[in-house]
N, CA, C and O atoms as a MOPAC input file, in Angstrom:
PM7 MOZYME 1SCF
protein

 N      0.82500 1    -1.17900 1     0.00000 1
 C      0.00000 1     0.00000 1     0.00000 1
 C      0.87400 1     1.24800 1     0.00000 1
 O      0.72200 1     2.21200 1    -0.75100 1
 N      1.71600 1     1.12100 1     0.84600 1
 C      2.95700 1     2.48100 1     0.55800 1
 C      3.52300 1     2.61900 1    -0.55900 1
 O      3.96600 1     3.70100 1    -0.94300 1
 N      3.61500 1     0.94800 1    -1.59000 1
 C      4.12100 1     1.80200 1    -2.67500 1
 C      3.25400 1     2.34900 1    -3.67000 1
 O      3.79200 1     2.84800 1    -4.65800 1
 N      1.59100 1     2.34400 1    -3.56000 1
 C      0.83800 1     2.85800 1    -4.27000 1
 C      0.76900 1     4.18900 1    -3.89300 1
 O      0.53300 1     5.00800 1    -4.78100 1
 N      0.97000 1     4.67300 1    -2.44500 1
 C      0.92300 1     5.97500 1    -2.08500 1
 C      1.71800 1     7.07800 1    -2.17800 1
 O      1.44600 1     8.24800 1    -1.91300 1
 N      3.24900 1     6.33900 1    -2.78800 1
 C      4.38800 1     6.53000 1    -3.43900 1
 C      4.28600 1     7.07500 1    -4.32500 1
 O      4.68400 1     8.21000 1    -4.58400 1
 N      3.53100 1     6.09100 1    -5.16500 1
 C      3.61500 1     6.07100 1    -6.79900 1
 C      2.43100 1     7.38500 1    -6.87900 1
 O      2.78000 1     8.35400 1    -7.55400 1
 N      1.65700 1     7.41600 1    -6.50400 1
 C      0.75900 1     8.67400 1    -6.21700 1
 C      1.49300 1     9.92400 1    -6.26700 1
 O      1.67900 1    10.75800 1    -7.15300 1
 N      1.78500 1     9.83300 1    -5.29400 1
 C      2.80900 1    11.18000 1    -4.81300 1
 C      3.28100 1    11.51800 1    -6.02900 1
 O      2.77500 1    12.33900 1    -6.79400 1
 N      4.18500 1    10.92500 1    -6.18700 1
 C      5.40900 1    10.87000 1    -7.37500 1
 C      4.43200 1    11.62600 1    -8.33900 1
 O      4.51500 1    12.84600 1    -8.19600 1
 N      3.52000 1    11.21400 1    -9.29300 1
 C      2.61000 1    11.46900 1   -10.07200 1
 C      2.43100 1    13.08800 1   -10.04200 1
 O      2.66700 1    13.99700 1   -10.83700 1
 N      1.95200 1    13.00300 1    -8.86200 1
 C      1.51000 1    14.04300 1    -8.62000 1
 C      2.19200 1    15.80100 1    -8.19400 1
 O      1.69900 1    16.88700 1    -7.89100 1
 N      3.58400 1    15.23200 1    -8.40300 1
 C      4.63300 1    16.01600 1    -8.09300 1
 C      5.32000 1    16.31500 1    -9.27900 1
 O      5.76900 1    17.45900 1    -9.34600 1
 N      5.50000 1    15.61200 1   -10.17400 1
 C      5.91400 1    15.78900 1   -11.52900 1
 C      5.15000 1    16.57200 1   -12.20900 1
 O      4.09600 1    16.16600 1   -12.69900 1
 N      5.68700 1    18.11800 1   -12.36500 1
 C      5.15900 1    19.25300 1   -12.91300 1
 C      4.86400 1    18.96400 1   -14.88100 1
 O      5.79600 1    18.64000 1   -15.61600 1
 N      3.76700 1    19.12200 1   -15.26900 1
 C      3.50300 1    18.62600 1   -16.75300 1
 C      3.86000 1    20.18500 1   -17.35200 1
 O      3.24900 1    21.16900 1   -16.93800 1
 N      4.83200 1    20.26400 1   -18.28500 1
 C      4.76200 1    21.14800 1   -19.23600 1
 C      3.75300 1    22.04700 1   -19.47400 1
 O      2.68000 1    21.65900 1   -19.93400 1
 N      3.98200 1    23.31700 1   -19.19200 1
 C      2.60500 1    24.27600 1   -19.53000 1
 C      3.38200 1    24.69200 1   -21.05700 1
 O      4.60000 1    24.68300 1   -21.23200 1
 N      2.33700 1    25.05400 1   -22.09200 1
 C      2.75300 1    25.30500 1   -23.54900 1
 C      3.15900 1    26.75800 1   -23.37600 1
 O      2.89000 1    27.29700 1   -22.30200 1
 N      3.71900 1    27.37600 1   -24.23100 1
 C      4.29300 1    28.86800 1   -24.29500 1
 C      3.07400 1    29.47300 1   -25.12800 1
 O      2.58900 1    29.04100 1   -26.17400 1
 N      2.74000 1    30.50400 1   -24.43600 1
 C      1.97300 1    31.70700 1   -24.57200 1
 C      2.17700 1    32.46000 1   -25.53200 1
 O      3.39000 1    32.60100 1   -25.68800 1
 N      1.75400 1    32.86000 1   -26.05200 1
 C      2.50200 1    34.62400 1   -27.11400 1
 C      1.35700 1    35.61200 1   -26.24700 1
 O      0.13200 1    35.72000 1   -26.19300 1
 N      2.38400 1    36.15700 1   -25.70700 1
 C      1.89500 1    37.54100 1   -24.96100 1
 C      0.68600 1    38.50400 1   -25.45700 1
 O     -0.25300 1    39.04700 1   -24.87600 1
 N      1.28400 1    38.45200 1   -27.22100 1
 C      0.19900 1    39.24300 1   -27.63000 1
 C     -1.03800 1    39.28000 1   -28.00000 1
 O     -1.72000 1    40.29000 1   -28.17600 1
 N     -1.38500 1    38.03700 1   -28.13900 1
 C     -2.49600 1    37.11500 1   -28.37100 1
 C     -3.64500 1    37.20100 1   -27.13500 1
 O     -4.85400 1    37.42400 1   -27.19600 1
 N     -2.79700 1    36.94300 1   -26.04300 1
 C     -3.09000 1    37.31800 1   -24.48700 1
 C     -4.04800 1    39.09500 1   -24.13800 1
 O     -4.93900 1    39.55000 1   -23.42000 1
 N     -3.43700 1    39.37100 1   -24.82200 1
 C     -3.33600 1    40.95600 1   -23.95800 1
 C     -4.94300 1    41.76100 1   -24.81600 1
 O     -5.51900 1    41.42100 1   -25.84900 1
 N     -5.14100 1    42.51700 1   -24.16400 1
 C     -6.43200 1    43.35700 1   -24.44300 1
 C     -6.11700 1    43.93700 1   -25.92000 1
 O     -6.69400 1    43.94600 1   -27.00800 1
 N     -5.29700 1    44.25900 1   -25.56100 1
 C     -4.93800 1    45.34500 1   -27.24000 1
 C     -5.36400 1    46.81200 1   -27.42600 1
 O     -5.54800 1    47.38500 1   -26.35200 1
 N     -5.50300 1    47.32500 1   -28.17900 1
 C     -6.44300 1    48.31000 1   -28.44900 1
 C     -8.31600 1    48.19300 1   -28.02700 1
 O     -9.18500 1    48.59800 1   -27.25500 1
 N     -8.13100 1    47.59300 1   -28.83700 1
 C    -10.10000 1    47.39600 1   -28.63300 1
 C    -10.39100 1    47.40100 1   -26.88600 1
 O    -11.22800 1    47.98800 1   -26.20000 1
 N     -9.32600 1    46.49900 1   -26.56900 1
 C     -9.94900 1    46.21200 1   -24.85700 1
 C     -9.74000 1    47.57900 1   -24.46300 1
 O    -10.63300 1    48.00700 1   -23.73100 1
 N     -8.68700 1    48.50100 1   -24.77500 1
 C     -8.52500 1    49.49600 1   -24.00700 1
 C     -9.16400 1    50.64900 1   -24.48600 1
 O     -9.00300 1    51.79100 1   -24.05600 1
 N     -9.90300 1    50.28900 1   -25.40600 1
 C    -11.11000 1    51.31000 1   -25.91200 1
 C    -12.00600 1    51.21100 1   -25.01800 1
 O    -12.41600 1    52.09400 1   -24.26400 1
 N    -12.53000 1    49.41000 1   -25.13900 1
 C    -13.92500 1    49.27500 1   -24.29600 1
 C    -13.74800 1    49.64100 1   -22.78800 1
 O    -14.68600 1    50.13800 1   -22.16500 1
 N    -12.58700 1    49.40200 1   -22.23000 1
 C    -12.52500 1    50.03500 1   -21.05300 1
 C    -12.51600 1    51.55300 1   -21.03800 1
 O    -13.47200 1    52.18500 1   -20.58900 1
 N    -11.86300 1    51.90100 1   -21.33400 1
 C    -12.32800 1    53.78100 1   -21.58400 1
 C    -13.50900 1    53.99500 1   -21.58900 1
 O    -13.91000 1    54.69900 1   -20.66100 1
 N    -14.28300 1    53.62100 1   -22.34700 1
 C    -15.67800 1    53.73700 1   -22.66100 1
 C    -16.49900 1    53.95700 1   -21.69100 1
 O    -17.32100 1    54.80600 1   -21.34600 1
 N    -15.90300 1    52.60500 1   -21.20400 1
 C    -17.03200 1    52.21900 1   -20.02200 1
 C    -17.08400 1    52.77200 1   -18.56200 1
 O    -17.87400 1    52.63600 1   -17.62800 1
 N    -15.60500 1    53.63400 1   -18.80100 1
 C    -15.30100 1    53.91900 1   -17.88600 1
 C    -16.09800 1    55.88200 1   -18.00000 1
 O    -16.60000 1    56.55300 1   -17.09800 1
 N    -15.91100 1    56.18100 1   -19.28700 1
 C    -16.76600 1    57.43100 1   -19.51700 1
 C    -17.95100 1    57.56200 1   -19.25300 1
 O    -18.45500 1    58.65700 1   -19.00400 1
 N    -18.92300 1    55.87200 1   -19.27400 1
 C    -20.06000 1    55.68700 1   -19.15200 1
 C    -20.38600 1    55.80200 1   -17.53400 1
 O    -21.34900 1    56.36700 1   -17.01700 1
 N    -19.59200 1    55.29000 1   -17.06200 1
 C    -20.10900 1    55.34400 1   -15.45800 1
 C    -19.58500 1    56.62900 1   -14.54500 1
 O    -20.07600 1    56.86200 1   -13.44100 1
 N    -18.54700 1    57.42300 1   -15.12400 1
 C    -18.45200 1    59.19300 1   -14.84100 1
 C    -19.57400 1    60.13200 1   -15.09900 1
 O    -19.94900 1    61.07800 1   -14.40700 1
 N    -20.06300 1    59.66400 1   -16.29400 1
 C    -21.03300 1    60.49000 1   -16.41500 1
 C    -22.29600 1    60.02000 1   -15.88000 1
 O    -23.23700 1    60.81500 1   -15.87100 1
 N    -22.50800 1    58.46000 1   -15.28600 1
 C    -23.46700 1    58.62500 1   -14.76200 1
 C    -23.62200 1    58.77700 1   -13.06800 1
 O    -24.62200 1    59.06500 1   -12.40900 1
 N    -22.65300 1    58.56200 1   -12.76200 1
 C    -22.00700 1    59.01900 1   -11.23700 1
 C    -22.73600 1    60.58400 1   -11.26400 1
 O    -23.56500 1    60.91800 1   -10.41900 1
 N    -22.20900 1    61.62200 1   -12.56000 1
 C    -22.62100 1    62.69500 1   -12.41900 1
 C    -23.96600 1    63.51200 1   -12.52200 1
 O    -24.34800 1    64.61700 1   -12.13700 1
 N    -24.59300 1    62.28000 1   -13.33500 1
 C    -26.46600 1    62.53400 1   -13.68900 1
 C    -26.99000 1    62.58600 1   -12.17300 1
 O    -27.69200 1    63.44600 1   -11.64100 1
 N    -26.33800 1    61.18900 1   -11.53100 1
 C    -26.87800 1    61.31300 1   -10.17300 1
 C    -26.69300 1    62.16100 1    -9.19200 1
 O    -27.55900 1    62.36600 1    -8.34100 1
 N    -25.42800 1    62.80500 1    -9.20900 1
 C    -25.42500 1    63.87100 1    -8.00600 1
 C    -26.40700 1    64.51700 1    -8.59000 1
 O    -27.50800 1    64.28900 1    -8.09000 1
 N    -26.38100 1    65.45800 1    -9.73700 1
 C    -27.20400 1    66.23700 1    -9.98500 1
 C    -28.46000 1    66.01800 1    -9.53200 1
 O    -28.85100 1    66.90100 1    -8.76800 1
 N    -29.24200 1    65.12100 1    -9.75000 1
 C    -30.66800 1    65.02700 1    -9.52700 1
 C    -30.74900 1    64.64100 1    -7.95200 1
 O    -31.70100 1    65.21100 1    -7.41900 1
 N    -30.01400 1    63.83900 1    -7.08700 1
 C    -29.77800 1    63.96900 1    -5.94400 1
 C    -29.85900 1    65.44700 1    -5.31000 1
 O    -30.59100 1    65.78500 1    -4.38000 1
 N    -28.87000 1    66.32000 1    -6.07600 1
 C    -28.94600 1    68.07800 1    -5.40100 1
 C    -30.19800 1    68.24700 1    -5.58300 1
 O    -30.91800 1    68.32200 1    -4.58800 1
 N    -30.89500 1    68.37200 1    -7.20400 1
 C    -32.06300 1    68.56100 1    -7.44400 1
 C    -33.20400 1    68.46500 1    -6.18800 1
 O    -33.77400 1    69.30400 1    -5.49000 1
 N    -33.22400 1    67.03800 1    -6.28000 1
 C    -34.22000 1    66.79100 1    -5.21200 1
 C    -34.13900 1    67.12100 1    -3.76700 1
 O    -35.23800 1    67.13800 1    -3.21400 1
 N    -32.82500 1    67.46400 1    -2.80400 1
 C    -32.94600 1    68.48600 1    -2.13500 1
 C    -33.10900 1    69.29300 1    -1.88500 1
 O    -33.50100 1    69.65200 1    -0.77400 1
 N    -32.80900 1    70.14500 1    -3.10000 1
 C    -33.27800 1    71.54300 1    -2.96000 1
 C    -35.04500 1    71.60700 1    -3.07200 1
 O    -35.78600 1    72.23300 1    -2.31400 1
 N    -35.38100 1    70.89800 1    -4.06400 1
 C    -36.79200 1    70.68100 1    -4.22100 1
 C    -37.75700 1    70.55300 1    -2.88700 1
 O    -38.87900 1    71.03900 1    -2.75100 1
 N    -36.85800 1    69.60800 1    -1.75200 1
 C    -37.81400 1    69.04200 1    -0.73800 1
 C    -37.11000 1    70.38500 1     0.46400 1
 O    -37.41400 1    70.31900 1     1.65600 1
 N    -36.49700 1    71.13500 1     0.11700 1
 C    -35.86400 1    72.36700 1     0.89900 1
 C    -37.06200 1    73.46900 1     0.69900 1
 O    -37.74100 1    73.96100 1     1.60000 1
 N    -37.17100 1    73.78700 1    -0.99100 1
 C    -38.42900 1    74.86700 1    -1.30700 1
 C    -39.74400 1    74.25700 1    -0.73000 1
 O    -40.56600 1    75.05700 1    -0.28300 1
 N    -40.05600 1    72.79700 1    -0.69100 1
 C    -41.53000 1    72.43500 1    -0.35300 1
 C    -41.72800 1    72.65600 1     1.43500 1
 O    -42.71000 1    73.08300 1     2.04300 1
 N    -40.32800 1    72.16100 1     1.98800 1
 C    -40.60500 1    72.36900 1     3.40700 1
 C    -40.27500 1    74.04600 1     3.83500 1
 O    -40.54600 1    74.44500 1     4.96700 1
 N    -39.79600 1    74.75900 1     3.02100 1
 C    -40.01200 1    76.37900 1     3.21900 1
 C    -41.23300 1    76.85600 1     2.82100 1
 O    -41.59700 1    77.82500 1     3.48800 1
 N    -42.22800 1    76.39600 1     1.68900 1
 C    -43.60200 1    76.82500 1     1.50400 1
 C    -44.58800 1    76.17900 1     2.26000 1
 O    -45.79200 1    76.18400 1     2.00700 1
 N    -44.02500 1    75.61700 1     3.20900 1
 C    -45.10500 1    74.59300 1     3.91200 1
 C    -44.97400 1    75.21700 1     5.21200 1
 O    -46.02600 1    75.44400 1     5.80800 1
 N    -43.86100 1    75.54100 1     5.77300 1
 C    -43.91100 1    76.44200 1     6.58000 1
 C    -44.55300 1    77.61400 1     6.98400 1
 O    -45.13400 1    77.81400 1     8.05100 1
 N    -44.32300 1    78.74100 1     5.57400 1
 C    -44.72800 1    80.16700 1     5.15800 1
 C    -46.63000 1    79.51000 1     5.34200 1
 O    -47.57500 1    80.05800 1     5.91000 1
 N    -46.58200 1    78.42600 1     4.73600 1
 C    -48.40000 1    78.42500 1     4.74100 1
 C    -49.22200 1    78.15500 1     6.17700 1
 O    -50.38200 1    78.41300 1     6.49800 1
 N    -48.06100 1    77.49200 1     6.93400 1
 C    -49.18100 1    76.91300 1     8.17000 1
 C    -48.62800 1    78.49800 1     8.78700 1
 O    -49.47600 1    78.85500 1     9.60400 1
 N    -47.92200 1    79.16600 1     8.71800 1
 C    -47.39000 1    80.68300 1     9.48800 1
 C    -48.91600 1    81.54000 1     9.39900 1
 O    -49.51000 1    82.09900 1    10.32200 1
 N    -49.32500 1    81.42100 1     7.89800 1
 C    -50.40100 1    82.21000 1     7.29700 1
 C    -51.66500 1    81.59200 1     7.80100 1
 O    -52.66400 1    82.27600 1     8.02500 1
 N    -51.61800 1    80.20700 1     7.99200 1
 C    -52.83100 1    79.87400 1     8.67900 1
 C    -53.31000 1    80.21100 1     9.98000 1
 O    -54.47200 1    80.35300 1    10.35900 1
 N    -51.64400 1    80.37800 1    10.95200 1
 C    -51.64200 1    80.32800 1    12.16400 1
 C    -52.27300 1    82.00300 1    12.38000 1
 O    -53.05900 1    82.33500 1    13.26700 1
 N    -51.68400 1    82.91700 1    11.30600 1
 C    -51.94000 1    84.10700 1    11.34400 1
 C    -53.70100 1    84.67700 1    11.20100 1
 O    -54.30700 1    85.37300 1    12.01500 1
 N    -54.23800 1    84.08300 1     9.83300 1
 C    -55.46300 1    83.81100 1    10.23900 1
 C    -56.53800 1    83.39900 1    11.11200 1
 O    -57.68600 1    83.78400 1    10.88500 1
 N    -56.20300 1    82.47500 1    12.31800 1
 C    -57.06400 1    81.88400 1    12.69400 1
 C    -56.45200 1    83.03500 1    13.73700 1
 O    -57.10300 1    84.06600 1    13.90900 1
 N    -55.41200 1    82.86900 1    14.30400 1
 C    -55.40000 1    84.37400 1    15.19600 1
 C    -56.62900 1    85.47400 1    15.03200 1
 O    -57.45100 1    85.81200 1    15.88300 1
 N    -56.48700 1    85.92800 1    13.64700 1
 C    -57.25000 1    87.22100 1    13.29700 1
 C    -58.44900 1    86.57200 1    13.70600 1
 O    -59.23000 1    87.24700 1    14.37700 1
 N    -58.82700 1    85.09200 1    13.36300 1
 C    -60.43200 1    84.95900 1    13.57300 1
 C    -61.21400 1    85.20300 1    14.71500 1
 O    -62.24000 1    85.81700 1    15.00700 1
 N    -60.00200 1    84.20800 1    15.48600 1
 C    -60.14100 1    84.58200 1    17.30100 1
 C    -59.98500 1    86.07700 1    17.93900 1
 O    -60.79700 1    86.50100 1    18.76200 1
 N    -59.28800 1    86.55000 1    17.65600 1
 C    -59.25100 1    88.08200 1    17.53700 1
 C    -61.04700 1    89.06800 1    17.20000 1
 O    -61.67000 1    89.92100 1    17.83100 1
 N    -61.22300 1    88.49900 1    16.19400 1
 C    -62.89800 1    88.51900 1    15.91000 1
 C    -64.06800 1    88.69900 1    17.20700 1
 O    -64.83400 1    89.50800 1    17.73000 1
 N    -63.40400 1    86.83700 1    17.30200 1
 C    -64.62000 1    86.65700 1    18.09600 1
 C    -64.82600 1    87.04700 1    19.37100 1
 O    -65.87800 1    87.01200 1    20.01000 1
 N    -63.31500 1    87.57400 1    19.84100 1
 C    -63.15800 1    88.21300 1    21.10000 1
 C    -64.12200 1    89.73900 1    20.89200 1
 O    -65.01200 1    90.03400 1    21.69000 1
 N    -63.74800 1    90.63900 1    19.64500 1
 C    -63.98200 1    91.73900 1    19.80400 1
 C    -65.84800 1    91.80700 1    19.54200 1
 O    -66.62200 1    92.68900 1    19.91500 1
 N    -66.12400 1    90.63300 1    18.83400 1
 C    -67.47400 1    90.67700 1    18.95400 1
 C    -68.33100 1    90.23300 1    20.37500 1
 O    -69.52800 1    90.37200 1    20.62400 1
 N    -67.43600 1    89.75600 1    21.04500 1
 C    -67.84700 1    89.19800 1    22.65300 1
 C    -68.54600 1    91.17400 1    23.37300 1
 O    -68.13400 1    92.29200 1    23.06400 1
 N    -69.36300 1    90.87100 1    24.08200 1
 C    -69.68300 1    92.15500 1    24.72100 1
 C    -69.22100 1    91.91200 1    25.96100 1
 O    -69.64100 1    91.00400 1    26.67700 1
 N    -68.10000 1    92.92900 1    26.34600 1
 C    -67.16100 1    93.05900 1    27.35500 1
 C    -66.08900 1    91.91400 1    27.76000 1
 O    -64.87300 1    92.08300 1    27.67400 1
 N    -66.52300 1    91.08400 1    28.07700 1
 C    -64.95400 1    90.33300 1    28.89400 1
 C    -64.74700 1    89.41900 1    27.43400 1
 O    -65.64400 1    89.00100 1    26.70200 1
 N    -63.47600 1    89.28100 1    27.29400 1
 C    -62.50500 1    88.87400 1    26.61100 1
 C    -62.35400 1    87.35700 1    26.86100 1
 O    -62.07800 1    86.47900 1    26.04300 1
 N    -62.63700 1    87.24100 1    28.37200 1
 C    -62.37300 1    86.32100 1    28.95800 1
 C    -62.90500 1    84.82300 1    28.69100 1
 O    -62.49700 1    83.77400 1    28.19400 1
 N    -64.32600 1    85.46100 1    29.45900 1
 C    -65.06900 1    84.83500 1    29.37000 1
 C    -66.44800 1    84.17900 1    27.80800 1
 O    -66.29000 1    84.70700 1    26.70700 1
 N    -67.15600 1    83.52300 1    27.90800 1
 C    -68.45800 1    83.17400 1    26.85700 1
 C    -68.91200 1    84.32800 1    26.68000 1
 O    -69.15300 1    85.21000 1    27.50400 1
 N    -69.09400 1    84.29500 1    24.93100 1
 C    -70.02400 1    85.80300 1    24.76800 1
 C    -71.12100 1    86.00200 1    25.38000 1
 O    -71.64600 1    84.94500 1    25.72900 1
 N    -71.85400 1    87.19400 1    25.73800 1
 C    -73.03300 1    87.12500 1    26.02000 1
 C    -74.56100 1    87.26600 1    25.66200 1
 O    -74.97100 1    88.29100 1    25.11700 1
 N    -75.49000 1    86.10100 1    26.01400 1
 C    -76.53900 1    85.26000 1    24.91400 1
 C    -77.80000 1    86.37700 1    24.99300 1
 O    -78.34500 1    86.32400 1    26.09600 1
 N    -78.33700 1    87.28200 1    24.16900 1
 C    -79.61000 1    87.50100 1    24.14700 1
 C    -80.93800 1    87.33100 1    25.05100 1
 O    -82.03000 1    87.69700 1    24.61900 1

């Protein structure tokens, strides 16, 4: 049995000839280093579509939560004036329930 585990070994240690390459055959060339450029122009510029519309949409949700503000300000201001109203239509106390007929 050891000498099958031998003969194994052995086998398996004896490096087999790798064939010779031609480098140039191998290599990207031109074309590859086009398509990489390319692709690489392709994903700069879309890196850059996205900030943009990213800013976009902040600023967007910046103007909606500044007009949303200005509007409940104007509401708050109104309903003031209303209450304001109903005080001055009250006969005498401010305080208290108007008084009923």
């Amino acid at each position: 049995m050891h000498d099958v585990l031998a003969a194994l070994a052995g086998a398996a240690a004896t490096p087999t000839p790798t064939p010779q390459v031609d480098p140039d055959l191998v290599t990207p060339g031109p074309w590859g280093f086009a398509v990489i450029a390319l692709l690489a122009l392709v994903v700069i510029f879309l890196v850059w579509d996205m900030m943009r519309r990213i800013r976009r949409g902040r600023v967007r949700a910046d103007i909606d939560e500044q007009l949303e503000a200005e509007a409940q300000a104007q509401r708050a201001t109104e309903a003031t004036e209303v209450d304001d109203q109903d005080v001055d239509a009250a006969d005498g106390d401010p305080q208290g329930p108007p008084a009923r007929p």
